[in-house]
C-alpha positions as CSV (number, residue, x, y, z in Angstrom):
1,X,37.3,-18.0,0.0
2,X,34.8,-17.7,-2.7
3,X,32.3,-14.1,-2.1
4,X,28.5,-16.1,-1.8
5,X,25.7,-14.5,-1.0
6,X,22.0,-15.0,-1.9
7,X,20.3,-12.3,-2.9
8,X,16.9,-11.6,-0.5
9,X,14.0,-10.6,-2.5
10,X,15.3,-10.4,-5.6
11,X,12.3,-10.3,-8.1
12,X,10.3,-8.0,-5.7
13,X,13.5,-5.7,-6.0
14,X,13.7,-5.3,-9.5
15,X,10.1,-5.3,-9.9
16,X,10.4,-2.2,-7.3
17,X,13.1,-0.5,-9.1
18,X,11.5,-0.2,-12.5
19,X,14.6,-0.7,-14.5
20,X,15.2,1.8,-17.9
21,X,17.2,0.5,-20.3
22,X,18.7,4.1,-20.4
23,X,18.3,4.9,-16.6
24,X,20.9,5.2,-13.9
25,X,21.2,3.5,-11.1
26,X,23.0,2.9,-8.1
27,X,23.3,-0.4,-5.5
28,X,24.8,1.7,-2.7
29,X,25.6,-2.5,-1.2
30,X,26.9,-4.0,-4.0
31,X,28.1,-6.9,-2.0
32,X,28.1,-10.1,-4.4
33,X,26.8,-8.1,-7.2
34,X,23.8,-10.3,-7.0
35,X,20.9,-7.4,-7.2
36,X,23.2,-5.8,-10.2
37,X,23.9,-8.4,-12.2
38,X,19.9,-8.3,-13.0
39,X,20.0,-4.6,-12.8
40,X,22.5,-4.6,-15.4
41,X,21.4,-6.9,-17.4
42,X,18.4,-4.7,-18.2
43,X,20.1,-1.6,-19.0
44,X,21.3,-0.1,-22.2
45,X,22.7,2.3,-24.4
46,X,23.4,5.5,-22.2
47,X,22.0,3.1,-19.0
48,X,25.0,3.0,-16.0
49,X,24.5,1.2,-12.8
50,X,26.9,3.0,-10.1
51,X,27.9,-0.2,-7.6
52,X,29.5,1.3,-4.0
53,X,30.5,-1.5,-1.1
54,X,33.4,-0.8,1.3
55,X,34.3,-4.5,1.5
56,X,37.4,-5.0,-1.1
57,X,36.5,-8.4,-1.1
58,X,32.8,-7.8,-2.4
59,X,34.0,-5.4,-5.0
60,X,36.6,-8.0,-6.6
61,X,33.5,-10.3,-6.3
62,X,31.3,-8.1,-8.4
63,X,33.9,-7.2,-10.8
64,X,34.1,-10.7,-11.8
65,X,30.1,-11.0,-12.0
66,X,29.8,-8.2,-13.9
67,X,32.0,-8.8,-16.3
68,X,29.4,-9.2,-19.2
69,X,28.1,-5.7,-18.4
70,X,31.2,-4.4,-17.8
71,X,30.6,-1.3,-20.2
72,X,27.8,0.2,-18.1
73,X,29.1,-0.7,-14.7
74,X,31.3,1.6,-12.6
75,X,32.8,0.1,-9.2
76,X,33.3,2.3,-6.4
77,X,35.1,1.2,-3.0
78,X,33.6,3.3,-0.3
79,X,30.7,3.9,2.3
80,X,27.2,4.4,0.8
81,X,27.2,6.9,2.9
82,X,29.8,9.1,0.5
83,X,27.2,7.9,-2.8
84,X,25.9,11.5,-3.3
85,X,29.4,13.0,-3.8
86,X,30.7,9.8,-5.2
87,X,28.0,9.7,-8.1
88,X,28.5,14.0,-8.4
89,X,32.4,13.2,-9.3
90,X,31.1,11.3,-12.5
91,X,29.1,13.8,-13.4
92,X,25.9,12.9,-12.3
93,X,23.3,14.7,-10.3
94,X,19.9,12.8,-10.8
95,X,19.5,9.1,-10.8
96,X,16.4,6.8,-11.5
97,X,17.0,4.0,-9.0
98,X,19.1,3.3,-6.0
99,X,19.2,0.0,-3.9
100,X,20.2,-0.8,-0.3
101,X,20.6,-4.6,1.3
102,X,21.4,-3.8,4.5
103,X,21.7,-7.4,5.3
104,X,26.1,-9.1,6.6
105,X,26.8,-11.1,3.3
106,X,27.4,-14.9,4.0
107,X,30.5,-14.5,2.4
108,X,31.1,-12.2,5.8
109,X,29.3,-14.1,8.2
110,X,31.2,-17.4,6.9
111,X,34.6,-16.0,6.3
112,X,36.0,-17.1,10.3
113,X,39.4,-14.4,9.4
114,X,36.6,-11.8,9.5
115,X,35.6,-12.0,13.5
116,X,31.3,-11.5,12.2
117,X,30.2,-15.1,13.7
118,X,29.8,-16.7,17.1
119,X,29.8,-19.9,15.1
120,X,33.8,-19.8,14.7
121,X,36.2,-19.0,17.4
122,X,38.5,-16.6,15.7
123,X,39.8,-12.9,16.4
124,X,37.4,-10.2,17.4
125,X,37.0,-7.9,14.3
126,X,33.9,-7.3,12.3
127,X,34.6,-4.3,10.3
128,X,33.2,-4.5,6.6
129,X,35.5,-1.8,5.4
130,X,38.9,-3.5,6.4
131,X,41.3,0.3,6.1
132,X,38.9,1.3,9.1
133,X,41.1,1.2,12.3
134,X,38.4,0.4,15.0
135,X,37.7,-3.3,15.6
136,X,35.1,-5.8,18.1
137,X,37.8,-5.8,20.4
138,X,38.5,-2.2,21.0
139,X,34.9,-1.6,21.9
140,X,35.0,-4.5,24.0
141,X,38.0,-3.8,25.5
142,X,37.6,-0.2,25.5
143,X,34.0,1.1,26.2
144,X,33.0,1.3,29.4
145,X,30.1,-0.6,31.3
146,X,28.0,2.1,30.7
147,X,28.7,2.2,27.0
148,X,28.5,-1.3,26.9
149,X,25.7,-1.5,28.1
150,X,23.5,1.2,25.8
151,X,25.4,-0.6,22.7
152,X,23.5,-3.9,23.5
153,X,20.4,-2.8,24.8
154,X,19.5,-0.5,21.7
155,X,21.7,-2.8,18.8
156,X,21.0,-5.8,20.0
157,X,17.6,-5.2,21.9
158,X,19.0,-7.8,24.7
159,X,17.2,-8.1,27.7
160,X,20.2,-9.3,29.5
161,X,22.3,-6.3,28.2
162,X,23.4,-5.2,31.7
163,X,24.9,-8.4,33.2
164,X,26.6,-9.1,29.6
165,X,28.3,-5.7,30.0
166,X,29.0,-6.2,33.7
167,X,30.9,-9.6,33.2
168,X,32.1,-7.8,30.0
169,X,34.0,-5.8,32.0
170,X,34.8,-8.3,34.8
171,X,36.3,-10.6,32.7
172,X,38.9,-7.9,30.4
173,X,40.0,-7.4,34.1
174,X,42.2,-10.6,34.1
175,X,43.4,-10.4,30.4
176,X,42.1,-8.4,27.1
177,X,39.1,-9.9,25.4
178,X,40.2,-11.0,22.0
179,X,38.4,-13.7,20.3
180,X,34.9,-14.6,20.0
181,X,34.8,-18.0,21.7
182,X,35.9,-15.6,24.2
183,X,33.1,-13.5,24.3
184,X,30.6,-16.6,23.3
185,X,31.5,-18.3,27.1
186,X,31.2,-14.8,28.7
187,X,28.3,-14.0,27.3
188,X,27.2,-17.4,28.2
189,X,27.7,-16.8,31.9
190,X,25.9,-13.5,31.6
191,X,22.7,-15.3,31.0
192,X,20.4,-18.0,33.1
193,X,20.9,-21.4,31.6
194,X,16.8,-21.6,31.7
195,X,16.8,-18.2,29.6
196,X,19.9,-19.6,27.2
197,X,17.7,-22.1,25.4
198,X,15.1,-20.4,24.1
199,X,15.5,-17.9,21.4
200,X,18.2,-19.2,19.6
201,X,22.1,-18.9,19.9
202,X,23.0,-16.5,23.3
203,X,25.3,-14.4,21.7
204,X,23.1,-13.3,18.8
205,X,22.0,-10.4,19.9
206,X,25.5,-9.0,21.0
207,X,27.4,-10.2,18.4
208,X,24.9,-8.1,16.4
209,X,25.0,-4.9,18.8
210,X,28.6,-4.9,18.6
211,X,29.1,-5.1,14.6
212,X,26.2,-2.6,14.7
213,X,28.6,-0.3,16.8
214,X,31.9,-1.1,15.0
215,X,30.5,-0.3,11.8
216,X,28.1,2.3,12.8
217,X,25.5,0.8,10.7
218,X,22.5,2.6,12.0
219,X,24.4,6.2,12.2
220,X,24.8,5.6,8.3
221,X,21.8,4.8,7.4
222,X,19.9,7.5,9.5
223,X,22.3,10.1,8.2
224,X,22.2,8.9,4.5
225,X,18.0,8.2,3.9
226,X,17.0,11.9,2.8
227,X,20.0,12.3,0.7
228,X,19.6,8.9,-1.2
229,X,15.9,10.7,-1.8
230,X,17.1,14.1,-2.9
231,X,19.1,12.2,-5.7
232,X,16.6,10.4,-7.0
233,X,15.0,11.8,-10.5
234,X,10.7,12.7,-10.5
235,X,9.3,9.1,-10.1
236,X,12.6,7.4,-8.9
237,X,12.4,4.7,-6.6
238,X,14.9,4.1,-3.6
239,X,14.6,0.2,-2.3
240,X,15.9,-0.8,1.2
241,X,16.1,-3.9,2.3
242,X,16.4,-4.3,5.9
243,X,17.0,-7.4,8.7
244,X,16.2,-6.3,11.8
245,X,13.4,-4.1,13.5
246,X,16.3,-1.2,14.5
247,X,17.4,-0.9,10.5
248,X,13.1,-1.1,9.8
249,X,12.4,1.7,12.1
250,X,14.4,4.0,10.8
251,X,13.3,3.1,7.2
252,X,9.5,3.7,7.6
253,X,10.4,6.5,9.8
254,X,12.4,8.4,7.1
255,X,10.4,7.4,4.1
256,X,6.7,8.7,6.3
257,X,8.5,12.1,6.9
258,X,9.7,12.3,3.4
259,X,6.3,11.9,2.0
260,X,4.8,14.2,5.1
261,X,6.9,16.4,6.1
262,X,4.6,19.5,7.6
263,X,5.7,20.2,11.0
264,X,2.1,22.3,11.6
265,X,0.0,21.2,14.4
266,X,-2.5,19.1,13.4
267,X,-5.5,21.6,14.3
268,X,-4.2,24.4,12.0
269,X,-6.4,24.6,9.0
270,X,-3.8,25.1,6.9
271,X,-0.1,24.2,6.8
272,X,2.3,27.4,7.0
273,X,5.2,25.4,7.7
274,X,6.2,25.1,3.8
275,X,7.8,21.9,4.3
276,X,6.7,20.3,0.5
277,X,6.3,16.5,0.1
278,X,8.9,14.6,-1.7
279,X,6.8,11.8,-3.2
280,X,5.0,8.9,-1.7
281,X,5.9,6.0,0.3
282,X,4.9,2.8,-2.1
283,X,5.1,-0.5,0.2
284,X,2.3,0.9,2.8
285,X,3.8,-2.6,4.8
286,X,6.9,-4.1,3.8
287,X,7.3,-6.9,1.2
288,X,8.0,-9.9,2.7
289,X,9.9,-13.1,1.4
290,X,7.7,-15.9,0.4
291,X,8.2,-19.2,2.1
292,X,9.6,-20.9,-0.5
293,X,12.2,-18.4,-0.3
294,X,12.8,-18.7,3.2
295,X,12.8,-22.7,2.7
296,X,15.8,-22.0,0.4
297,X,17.8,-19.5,2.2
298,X,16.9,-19.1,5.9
299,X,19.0,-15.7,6.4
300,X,15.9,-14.3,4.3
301,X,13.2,-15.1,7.3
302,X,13.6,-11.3,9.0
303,X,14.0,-9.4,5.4
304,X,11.5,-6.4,4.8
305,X,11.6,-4.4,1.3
306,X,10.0,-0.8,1.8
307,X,10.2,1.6,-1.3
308,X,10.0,5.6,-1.8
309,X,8.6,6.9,-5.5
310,X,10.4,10.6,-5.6
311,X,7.3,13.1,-6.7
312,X,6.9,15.0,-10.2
């Protein structure tokens, strides 16, 4: 199957980024190699672009992309997570630009081997880094109700999260859960048929909770936001694109305490803390897709850009 994935707010990305010729950046989700290729394309000379994804399919994709640039491009299989020390091993401590699209490619959603989609009935899996052992069905299979349960209320912010994880459990009694036409009917039962036809598909919101958990998506990002900052060079911009309030939250949380980080109360006159401000926060609200962009690719409708500029 042929890697495809539109890339979500594309010119307001590179227009964010504020590409040098001569600059280095990195795409900590290369995916597609859709953000790159334009990255690339803009570089020169001593200018490198640093693309990480632990999907092996996305970085065969990319290589193939980036083939005209191939001279300033270096490809590295792993979790952005690991960029820091990834980027340190070539030699490089200071970067002008890095870039994260947080959003499941299409070439993930639609690939039915890959267990992402409640669209396709197909074997519970959902891990984007394929050499990871834990998969959808081990945490399904394996976590308890209570477990279950906080995984779908905070990933999937679904208000039916207790019943799912109650017939969750109920139905693994009989035999292991294993695909996701599987989980689609139970999930289906879970919630009141009134309640099923509003909002969408029913097993949205689980189907996201549980990739969330499988992939520890969130745990990644919260642990990897100040780092991504500390790399950057005086007046380098880190991007984030984001799909979901959860992934938002933790964005604009990071980037506010990165530009304000004084822990003094707010009546003391003047801050003995020491904690020093590392730049500002540029997108006060997030950039949003246009409509004509959402018109042509609807998985862009939830997108939000926010962007950090590291101080002098």
């Amino acid at each position: 199957m042929e890697f495809r994935h539109i890339s979500v707010l594309l010119d307001e990305t590179i227009e964010a980024l504020r590409v040098r010729p001569e600059g280095i950046y990195v795409d900590g989700t290369l995916g597609g190699g859709g953000h790159s290729y334009h990255i690339a394309a803009g570089l020169t000379g001593k200018g490198r672009l640093i693309g990480i994804d632990q999907d092996e399919a996305a970085i065969e994709a990319a290589r193939e992309r980036l083939k005209p640039y191939g001279d300033r491009i270096v490809l590295i299989r792993d979790n952005y997570r690991n960029a820091a020390q990834a980027v340190r091993e070539l030699g490089i401590e200071r970067v002008d630009g890095i870039l994260l699209d947080l959003g499941v490619s299409s070439y993930q959603l639609d690939n039915v081997e890959r267990g992402f989609s409640y669209k396709y009935d197909t074997p519970l899996d959902m891990r984007m880094d394929t050499r990871q052992s834990i998969t959808a069905a081990d945490i399904l299979n394996g976590y308890d109700e209570a477990e279950l349960y906080r995984v779908i209320r905070d990933y999937g912010e679904e208000k039916f999260a207790k019943n799912i994880a109650r017939h969750i459990v109920k139905a693994r009694t009989d035999k292991p859960i294993e695909t996701t036409g599987e989980l689609n009917e139970i999930i289906r039962a879970a919630i009141p048929a009134k309640m099923r036809a509003e909002g969408g598909h029913p097993s949205k919101r689980t189907f996201q909770a549980i990739r969330i958990e499988c992939n520890r998506e969130l745990e990644v990002l919260q642990d990897s936001l100040d780092g991504f900052i500390d790399m950057l060079q005086p007046g380098g911009r880190l991007c984030v694109i984001t799909f979901h309030s959860l992934e938002d939250r933790i964005v604009k949380t990071a980037f506010r305490r990165n530009e304000n980080p004084c822990t003094c109360p707010p009546d003391f006159p003047v801050c003995v803390c020491g904690k020093v401000s590392k730049g500002r926060v540029v997108t006060r609200k997030p950039i949003l897709p246009t409509d004509e962009e959402i018109a042509g690719n609807k998985r862009a409708k939830s997108a939000k850009l926010r962007v950090f500029e590291r101080g002098m």
